[in-house]
LUMKOL-663068 format. One line per field, with one value per residue: residue number from 1; residue in one letter; y, z, x of N, C-alpha, C in turn. Coordinates in nm, 2 decimals, always signed. Layout:
REM residues N
i: (NUM:...)
aa: (A:...)
n.north: (Y:...)
n.up: (Z:...)
n.east: (X:...)
ca.north: (Y:...)
ca.up: (Z:...)
ca.east: (X:...)
c.north: (Y:...)
c.up: (Z:...)
c.east: (X:...)
***
This chain:
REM residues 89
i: (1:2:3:4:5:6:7:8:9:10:11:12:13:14:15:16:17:18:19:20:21:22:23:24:25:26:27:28:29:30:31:32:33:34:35:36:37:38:39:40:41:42:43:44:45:46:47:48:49:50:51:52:53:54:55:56:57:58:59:60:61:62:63:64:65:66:67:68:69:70:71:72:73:74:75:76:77:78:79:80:81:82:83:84:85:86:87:88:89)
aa: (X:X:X:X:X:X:X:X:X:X:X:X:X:X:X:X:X:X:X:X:X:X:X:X:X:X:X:X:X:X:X:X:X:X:X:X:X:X:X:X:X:X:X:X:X:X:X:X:X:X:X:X:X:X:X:X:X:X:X:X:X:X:X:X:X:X:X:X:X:X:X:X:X:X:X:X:X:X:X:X:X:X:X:X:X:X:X:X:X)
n.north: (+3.10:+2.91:+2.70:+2.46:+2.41:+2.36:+2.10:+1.92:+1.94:+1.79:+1.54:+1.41:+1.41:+1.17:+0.96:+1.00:+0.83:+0.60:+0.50:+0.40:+0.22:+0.05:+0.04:+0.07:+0.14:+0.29:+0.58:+0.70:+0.99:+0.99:+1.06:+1.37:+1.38:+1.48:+1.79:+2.03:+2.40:+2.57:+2.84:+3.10:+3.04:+3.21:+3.41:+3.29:+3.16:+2.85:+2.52:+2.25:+1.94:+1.67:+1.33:+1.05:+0.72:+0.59:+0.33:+0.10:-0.09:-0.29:-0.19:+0.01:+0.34:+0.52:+0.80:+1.04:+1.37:+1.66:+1.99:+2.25:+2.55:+2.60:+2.63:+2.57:+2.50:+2.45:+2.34:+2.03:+1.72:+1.40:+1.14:+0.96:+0.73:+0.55:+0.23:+0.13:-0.14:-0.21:-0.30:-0.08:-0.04)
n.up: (-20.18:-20.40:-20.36:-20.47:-20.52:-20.31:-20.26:-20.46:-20.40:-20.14:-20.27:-20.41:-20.25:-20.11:-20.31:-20.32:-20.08:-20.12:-20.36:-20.26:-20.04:-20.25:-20.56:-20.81:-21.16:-21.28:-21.08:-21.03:-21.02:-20.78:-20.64:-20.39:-20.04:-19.81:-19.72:-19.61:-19.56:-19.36:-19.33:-19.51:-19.73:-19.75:-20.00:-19.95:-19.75:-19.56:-19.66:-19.48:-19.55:-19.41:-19.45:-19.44:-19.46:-19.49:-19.59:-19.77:-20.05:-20.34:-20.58:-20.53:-20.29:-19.99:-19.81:-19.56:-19.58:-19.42:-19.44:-19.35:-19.18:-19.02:-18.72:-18.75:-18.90:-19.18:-19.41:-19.52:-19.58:-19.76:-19.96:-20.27:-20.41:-20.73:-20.89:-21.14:-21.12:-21.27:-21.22:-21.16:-21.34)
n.east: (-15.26:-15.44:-15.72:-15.80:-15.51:-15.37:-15.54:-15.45:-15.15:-15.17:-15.31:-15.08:-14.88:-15.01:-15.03:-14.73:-14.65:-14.81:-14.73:-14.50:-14.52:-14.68:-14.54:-14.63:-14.69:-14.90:-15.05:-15.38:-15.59:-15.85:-16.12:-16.22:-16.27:-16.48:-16.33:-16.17:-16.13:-15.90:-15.77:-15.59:-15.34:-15.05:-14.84:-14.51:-14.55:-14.42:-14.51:-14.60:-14.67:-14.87:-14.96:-15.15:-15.21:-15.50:-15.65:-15.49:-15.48:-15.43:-15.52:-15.64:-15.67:-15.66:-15.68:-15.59:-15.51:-15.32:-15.26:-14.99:-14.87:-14.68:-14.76:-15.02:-15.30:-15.44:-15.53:-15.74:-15.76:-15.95:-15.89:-15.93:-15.76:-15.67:-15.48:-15.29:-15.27:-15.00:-14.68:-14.40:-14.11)
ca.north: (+2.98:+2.87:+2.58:+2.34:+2.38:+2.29:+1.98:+1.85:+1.90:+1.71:+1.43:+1.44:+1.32:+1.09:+0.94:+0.90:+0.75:+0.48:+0.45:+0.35:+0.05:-0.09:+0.07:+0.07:+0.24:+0.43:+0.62:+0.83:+1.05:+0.92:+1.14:+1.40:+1.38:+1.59:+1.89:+2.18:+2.50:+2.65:+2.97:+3.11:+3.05:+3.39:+3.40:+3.33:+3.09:+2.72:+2.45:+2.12:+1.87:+1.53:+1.24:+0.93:+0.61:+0.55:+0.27:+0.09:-0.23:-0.33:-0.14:+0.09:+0.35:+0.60:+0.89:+1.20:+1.44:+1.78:+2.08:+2.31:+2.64:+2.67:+2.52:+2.65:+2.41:+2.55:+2.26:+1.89:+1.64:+1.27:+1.12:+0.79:+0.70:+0.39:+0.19:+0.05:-0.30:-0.30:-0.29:+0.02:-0.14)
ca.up: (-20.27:-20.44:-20.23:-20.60:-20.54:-20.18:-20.26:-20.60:-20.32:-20.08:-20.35:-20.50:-20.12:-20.10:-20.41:-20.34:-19.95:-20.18:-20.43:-20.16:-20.01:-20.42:-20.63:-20.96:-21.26:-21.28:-21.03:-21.09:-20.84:-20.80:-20.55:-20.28:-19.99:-19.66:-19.74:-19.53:-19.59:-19.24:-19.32:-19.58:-19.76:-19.85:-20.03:-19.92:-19.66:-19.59:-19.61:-19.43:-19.56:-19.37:-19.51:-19.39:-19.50:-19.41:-19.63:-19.90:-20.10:-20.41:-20.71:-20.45:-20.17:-19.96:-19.75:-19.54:-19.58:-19.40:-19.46:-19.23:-19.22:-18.89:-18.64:-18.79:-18.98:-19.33:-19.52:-19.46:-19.69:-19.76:-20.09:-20.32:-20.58:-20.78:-20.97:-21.31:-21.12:-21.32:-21.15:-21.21:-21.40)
ca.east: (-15.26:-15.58:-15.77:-15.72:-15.36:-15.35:-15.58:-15.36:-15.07:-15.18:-15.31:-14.91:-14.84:-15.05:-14.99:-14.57:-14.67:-14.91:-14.62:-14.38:-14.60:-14.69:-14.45:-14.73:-14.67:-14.97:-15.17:-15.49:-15.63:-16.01:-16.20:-16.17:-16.40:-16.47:-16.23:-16.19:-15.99:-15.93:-15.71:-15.56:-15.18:-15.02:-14.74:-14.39:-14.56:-14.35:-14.58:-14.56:-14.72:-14.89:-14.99:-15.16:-15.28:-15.65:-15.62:-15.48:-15.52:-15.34:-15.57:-15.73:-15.61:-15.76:-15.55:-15.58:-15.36:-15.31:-15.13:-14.95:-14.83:-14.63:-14.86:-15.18:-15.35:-15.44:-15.62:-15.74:-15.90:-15.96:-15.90:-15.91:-15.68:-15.64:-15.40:-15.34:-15.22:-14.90:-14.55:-14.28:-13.98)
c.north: (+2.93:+2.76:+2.45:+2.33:+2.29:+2.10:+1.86:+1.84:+1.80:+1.54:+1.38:+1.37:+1.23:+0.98:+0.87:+0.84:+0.64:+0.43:+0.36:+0.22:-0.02:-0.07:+0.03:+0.18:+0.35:+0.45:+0.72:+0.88:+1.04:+1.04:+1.26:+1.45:+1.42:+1.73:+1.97:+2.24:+2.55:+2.82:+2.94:+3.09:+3.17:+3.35:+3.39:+3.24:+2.91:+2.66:+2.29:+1.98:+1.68:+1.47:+1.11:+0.85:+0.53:+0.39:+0.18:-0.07:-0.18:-0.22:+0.03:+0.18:+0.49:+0.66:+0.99:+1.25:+1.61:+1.93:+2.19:+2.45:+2.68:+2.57:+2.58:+2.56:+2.50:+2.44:+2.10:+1.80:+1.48:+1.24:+0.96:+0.83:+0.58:+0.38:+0.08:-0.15:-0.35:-0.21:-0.18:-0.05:-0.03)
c.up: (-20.28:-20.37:-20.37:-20.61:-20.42:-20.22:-20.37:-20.49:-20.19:-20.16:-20.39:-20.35:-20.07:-20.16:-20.42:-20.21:-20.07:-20.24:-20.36:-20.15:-20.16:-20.51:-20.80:-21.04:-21.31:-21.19:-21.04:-20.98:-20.88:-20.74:-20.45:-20.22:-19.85:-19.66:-19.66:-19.54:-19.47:-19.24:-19.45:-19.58:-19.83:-19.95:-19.92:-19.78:-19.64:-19.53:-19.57:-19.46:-19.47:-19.40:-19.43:-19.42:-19.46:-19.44:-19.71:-19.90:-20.25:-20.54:-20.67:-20.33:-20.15:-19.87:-19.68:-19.52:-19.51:-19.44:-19.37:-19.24:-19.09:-18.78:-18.63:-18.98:-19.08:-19.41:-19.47:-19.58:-19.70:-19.91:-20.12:-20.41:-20.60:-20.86:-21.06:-21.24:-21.17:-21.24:-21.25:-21.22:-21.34)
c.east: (-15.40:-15.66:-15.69:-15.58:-15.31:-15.40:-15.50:-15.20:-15.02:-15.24:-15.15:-14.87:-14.89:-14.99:-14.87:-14.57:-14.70:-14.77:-14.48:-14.38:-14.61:-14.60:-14.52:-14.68:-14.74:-15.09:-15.28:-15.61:-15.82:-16.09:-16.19:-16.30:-16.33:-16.31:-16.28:-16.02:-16.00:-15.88:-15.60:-15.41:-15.16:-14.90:-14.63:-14.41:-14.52:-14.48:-14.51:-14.69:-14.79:-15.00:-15.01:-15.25:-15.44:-15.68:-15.57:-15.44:-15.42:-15.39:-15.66:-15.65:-15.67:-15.67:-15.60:-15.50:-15.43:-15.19:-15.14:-14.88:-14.76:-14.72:-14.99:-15.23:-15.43:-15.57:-15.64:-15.80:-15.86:-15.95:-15.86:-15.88:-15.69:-15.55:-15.40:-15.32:-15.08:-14.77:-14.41:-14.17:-13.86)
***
C-alpha cells in the first residue's frame, strides 16, 4: 500500500475522532508533519488504525495517528486540520 494512502487513511481518522468532539460541516486536511513509514503493507494485510488527539480547538486540530498491521507498527504521523466554523445540520 502506497505511503499517500496510509497517510490520507490515517488523516480520514483523525478527521471522524475531530468530528465527534465539534460536529462541523466542513473539514480540510491542513498539514502533515514528522511521518515515518516503518515497514511495508502488502496486500491482503488488516490494518488497525489509532488515532489520537494532540489537540484540538474549535477552527483548528492537530492529531497523531498510527497504523498497525498485527503488532508491527507500519506507519506514524502528525497532522493539522481545520474547520469551516459552521455546525453539521
Amino acid at each position: 500500500m502506497p505511503g499517500v494512502l496510509l497517510v490520507e487513511t490515517m488523516a480520514q481518522a483523525l478527521i471522524v475522532l475531530y468530528w465527534f468532539n465539534f460536529e462541523v460541516e466542513h473539514l480540510f486536511f491542513l498539514a502533515r508533519d514528522e511521518s515515518r513509514f516503518h515497514s511495508p503493507v502488502l496486500p491482503g494485510d488488516e490494518l488497525r488504525i489509532v488515532a489520537r488527539k494532540v489537540r484540538f480547538r474549535r477552527l483548528i486540530g492537530r492529531g497523531e495517528a498510527k497504523v498497525w498491521v498485527g503488532d508491527r507498527l507500519c506507519a506514524e504521523a502528525v497532522i493539522t486540520y481545520a474547520s469551516s466554523g459552521e455546525k453539521a445540520t
